[in-house]
C-alpha positions as CSV (number, residue, x, y, z in Angstrom):
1,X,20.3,0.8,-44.0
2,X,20.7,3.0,-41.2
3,X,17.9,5.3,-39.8
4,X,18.3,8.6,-41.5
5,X,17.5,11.5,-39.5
6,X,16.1,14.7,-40.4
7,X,17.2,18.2,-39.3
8,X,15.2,21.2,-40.3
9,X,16.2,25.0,-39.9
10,X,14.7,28.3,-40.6
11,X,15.0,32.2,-39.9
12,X,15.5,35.3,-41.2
13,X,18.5,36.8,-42.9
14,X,21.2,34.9,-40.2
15,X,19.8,31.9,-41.0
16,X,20.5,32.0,-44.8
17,X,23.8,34.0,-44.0
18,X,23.1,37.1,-45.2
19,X,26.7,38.8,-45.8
20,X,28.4,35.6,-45.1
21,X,30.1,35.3,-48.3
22,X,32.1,33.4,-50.2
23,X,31.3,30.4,-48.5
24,X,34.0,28.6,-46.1
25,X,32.5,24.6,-46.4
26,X,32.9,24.7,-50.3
27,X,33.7,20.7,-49.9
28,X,31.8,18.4,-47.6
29,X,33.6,18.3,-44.0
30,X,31.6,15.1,-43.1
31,X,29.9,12.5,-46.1
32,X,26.8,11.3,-43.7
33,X,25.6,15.1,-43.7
34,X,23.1,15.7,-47.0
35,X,21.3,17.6,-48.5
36,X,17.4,17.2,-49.0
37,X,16.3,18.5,-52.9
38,X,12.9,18.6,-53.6
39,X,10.8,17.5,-55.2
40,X,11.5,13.6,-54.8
41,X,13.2,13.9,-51.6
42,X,17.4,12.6,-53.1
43,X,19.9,13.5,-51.1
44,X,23.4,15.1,-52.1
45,X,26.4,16.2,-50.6
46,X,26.0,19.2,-48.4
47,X,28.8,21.8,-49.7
48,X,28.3,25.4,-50.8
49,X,30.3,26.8,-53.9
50,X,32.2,30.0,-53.3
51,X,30.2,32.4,-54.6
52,X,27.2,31.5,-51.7
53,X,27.2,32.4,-48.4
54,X,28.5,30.6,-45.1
55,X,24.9,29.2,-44.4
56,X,25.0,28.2,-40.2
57,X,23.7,24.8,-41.3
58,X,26.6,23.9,-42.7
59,X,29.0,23.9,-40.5
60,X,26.1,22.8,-38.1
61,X,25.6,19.7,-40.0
62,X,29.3,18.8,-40.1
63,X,29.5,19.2,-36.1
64,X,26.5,16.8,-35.4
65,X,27.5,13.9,-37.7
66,X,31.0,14.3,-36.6
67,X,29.6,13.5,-33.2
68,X,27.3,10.5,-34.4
69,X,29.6,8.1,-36.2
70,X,27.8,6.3,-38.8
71,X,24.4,7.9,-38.4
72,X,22.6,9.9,-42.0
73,X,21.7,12.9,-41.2
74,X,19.6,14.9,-44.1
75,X,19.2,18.9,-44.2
76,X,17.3,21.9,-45.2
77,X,17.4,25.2,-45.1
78,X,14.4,27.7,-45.3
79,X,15.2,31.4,-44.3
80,X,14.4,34.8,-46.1
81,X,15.3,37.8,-44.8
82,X,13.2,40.9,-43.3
83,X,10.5,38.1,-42.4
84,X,9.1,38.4,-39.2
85,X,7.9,35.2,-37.2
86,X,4.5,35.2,-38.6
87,X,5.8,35.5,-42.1
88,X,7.6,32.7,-41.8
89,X,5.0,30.6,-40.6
90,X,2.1,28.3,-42.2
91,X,0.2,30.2,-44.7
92,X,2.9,33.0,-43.9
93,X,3.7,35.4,-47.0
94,X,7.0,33.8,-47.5
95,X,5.8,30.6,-48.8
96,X,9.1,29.0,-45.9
97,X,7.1,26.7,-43.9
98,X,5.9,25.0,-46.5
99,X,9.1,24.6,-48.5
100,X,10.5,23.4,-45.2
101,X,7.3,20.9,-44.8
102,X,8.1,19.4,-48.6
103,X,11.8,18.9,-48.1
104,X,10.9,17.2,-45.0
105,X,8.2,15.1,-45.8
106,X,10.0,14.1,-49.6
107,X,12.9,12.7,-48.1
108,X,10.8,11.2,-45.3
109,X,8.9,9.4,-48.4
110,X,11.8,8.7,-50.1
111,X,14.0,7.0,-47.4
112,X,10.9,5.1,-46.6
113,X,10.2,3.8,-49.8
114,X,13.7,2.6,-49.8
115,X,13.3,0.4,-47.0
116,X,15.0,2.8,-44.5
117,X,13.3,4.4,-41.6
118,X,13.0,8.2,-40.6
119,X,13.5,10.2,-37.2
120,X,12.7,13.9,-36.8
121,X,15.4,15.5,-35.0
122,X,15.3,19.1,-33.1
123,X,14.6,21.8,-35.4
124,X,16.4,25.2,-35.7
125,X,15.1,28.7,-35.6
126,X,17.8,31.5,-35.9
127,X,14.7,34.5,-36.3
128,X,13.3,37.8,-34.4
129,X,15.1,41.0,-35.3
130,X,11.9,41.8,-37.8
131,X,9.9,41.0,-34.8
132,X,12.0,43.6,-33.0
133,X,11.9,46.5,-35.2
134,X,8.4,45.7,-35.9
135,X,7.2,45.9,-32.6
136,X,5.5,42.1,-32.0
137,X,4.7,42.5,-28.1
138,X,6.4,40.0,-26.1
139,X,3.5,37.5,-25.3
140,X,2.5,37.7,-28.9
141,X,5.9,36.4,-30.0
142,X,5.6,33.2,-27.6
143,X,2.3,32.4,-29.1
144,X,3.5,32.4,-32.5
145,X,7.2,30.4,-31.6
146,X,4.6,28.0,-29.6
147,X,2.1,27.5,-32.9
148,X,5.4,27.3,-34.9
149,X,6.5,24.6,-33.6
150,X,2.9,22.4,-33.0
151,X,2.1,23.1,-36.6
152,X,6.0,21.7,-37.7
153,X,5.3,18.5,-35.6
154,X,1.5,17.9,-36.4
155,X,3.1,18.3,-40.5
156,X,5.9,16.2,-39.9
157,X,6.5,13.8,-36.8
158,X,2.7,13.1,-36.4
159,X,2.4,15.5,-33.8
160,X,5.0,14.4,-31.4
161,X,6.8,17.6,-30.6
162,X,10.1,18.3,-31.9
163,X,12.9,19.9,-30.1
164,X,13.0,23.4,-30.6
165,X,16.3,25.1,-30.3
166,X,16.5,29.2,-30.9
167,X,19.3,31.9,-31.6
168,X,18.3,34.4,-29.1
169,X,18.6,37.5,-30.9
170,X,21.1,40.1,-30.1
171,X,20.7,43.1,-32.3
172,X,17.2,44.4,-30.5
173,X,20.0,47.9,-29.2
174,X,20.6,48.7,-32.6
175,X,17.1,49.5,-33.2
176,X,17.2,51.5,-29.9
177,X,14.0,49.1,-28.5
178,X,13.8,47.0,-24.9
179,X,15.1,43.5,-25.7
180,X,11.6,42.2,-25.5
181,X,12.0,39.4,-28.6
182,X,15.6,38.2,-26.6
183,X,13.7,37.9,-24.0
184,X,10.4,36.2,-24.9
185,X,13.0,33.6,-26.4
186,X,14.5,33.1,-23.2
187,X,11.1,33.0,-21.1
188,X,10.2,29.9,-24.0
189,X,13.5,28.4,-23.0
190,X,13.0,28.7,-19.4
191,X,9.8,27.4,-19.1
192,X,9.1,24.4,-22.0
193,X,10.7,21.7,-22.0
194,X,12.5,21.0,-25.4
195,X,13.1,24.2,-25.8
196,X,16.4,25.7,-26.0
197,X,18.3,29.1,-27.1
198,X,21.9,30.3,-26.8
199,X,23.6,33.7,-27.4
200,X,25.6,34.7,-30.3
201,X,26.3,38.5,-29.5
202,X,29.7,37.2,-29.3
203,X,29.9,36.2,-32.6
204,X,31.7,37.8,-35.4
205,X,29.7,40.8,-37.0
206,X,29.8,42.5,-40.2
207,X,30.5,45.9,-40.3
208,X,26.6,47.0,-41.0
209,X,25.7,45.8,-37.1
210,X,23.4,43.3,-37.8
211,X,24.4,40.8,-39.7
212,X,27.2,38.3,-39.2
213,X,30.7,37.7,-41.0
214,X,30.9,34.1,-42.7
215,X,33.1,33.2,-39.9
216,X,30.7,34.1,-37.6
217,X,28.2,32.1,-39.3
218,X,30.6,29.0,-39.2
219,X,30.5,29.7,-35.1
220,X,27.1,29.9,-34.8
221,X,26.3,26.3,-36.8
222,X,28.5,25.4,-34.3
223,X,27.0,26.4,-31.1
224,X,23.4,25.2,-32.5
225,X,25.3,21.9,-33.2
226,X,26.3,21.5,-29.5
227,X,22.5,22.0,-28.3
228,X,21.8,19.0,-30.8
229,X,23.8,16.7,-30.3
230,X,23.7,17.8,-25.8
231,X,19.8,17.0,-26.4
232,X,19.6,14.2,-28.4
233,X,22.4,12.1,-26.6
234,X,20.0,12.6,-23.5
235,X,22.5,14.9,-21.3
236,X,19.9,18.0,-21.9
237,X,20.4,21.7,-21.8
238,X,20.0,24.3,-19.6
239,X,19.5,28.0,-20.6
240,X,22.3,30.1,-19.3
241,X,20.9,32.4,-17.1
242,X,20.2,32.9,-13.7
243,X,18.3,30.0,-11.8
244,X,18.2,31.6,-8.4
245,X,18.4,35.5,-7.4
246,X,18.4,36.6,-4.2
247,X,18.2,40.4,-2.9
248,X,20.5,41.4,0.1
249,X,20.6,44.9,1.7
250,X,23.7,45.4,-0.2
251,X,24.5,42.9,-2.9
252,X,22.1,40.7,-5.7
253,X,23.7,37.4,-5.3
254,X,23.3,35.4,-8.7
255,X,23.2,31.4,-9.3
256,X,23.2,30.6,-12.5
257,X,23.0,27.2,-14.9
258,X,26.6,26.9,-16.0
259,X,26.7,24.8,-19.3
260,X,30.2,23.8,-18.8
261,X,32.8,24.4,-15.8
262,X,33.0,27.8,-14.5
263,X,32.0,30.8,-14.5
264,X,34.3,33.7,-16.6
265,X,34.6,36.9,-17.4
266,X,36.1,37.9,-21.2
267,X,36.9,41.4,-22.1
268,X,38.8,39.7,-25.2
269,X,36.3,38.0,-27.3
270,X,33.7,41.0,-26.0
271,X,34.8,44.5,-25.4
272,X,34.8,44.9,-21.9
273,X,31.1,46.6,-21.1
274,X,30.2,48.6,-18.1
275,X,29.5,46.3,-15.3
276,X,30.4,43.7,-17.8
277,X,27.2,44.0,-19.3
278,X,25.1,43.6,-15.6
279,X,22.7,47.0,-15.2
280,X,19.5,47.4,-12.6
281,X,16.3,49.0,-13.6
282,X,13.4,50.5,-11.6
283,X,15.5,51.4,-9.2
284,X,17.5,54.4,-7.8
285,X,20.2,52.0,-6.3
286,X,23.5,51.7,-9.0
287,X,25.9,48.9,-9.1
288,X,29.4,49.2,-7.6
289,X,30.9,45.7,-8.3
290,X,29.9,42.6,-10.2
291,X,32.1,39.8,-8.9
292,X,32.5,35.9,-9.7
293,X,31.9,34.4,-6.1
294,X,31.9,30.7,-7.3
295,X,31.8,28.4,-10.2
296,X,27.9,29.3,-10.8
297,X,27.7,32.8,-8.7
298,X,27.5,36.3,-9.5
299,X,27.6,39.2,-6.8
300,X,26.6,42.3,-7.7
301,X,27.5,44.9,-5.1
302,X,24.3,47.9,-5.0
303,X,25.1,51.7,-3.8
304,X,21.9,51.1,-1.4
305,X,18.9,49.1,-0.6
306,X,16.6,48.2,-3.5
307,X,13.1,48.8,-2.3
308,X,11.1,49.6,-5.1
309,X,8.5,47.7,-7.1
310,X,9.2,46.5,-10.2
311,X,13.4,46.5,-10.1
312,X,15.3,44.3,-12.2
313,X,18.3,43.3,-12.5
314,X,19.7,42.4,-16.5
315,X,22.6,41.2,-18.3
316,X,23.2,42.1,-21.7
317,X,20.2,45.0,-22.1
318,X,21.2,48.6,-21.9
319,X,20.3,50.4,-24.8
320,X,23.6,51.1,-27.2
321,X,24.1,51.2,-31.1
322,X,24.9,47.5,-31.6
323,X,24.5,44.5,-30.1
324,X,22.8,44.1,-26.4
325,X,26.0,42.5,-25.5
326,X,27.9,41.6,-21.6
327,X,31.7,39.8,-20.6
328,X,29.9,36.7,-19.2
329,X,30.9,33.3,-20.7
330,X,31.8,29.8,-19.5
331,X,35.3,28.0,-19.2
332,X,33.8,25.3,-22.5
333,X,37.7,24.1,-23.4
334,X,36.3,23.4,-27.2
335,X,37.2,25.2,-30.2
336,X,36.3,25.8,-34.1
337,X,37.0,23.2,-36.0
338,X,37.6,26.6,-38.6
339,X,40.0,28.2,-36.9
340,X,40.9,27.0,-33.6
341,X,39.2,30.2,-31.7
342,X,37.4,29.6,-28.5
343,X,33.8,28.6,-28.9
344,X,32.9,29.1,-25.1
345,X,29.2,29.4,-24.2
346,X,27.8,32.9,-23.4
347,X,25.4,34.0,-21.1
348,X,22.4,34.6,-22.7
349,X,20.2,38.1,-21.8
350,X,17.8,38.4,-19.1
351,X,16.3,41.3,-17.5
352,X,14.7,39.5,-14.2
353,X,12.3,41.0,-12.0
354,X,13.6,41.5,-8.0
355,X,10.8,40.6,-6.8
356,X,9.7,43.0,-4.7
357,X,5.7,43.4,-4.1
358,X,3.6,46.0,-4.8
359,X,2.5,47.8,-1.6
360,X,-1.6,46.8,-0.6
361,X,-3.8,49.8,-1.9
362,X,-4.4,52.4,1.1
363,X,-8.3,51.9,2.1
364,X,-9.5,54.9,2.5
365,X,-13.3,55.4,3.7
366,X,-14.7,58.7,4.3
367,X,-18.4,59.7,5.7
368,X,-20.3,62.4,5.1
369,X,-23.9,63.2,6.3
370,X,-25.2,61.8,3.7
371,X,-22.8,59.3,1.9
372,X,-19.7,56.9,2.2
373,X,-17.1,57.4,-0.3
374,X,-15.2,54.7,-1.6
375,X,-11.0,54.6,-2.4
376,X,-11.7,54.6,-5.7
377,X,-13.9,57.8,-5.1
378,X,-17.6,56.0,-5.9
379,X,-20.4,57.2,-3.3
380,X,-22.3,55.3,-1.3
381,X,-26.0,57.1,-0.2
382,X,-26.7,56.4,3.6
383,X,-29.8,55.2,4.7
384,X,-31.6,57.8,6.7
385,X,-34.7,55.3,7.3
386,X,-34.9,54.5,11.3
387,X,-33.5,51.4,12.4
């Protein structure tokens, strides 16, 4: 019997495809990807009927046993919508992590009790636009991802961490609010290993703005299966952002991580966006090109020098009434197995400090007869005894 793997998801309204009906994958695309029903942990064909909504994991499932011949891979999905990270979480109101926790662990039972053997693969998170409109700071939000995931592997893998791959959300300018959620989800993908996001601003969306068309959903299952299977065939992933900046008297010169190929600029897929979606912040200096330089380089041309504490340069975060959204993709050859479109990989958002330091705090000292006064204005009495 070969070793069944297990692939968990959960979310908010994306994640259960909100909008996303009727269903495209009403018949199973690929017979080694299951379903987990609890209780007791049997496993059916994963298929939606009509009436349902385009779930990502579908297609998601399809496209990572397509790509493992042979291999069992077992599913589940746990989402509700309007739920914010801690929600969501164990001994959140939503009651998700620990329907996600039973499927797991019953099939994990069941296969064992079978004779078969179990492996946890990376789990998927496609959440944060309640975090967004609800104002979870930015640190806070990384805590709670980071607890997320030790509590999932201490419950299920015996506390070896599981892979953690995100949907870095892209609706934080409909709500009129700094991208701070994207954002924290990028910082979790810079910094940790096994932890991954990727954009879907590109997507298709519904008409309301925030949530997706089914087709979009298709896409996205998609691009969360070609994390997957990039991670667990060992080639790893990247996030697609910049890895180096550097800050010239007249141009920001940008290397970035290129997930595949070159990189490309699409006004087709994406409206074409000021800048195509590059913007500076904190600074009185305005862009007057953005310009592919090389296969990994961006150079943004800047009306002046940037001098100023604190400026940024971003991709993706001007405030708008959609999306956060940019023109700045990679030249991935693959398509949807739906349709045929381009599935390409998009730049994810980042708003990236310049690096510039803060200027040393003036030390002023002033006497007086009688006292020294401090910079921060404290006085100091002199001593008037004889030496």
């Amino acid at each position: 019997m070969a070793t069944l793997k297990i692939v968990g998801d959960s979310g908010q309204s994306l994640d259960v495809g909100s909008q996303g009906a009727p269903a495209i994958s009403t018949t199973t695309e690929n017979a080694n990807a299951f379903l987990i029903n609890v209780p007791g942990g049997a496993l059916t064909a994963l298929f939606r009927d009509s009436s349902g909504p385009q779930r990502p994991a579908l297609s998601m499932m399809y496209r990572i046993a397509d790509a493992n011949a042979g291999q069992r891979y077992a599913s589940t999905t746990n989402g509700m919508g309007a739920q914010t990270i801690s929600q969501l979480s164990k001994g959140g109101s939503s009651g998700m992590y620990e329907n996600t926790i039973a499927a797991m662990n019953a099939a994990k039972t069941a296969e064992i009790a079978a004779g078969g053997t179990v492996l946890i693969d990376p789990f998927h998170f496609i959440q944060g636009e309640q975090d967004q409109v609800g104002g979870t700071a930015f640190g806070t939000y990384k805590s709670r991802v980071l607890q997320y995931r030790t509590d999932l592997s201490n419950d299920t893998n015996g506390g070896i961490p599981i892979p953690f791959i995100m949907s870095q959300t892209a609706t934080w300018a409909y709500y009129g609010t700094e991208a701070r959620i994207g954002l924290a989800q990028l910082d979790l993908a810079r910094t940790l290993p096994d932890v991954y996001a990727l954009a879907q601003y590109q997507l298709p969306y519904a008409s309301d703005g925030l949530h997706m068309t089914r087709v979009g959903y298709y896409r996205l299952g998609e691009l969360h299966a070609r994390i997957h299977n990039a991670v667990t065939s060992g080639l790893g992933w990247k996030p697609f952002a910049p890895k180096t900046r550097v800050l010239n008297p007249s141009s920001i010169v940008l290397k970035f991580d290129v997930p595949s190929g070159s990189l490309a600029f699409d006004t087709t897929v994406v409206a074409a966006q000021p800048n195509y979606g590059f913007s500076l912040s904190g600074t009185a200096a305005t862009i007057t090109s953005v310009t592919i330089t090389a296969s990994d380089e961006i150079t943004i041309g800047i009306s002046q020098p940037i001098t100023e504490p604190g400026s940024a340069v971003g991709y993706g975060v001007k405030y708008g009434t959609g999306p956060g959204l940019g023109n700045l993709r990679d030249s991935e050859t693959a398509v949807s197995k739906y349709d045929n479109a381009p599935l390409a990989n998009w730049a994810l958002h980042f708003s990236d400090d310049l690096g510039i330091p803060q200027p040393e705090a003036t030390k002023l000292w002033v006497t007086s007869d009688k006292y020294l006064i401090g910079p921060s204005g404290a006085l100091y009495q002199l001593s008037t005894q004889a030496a």
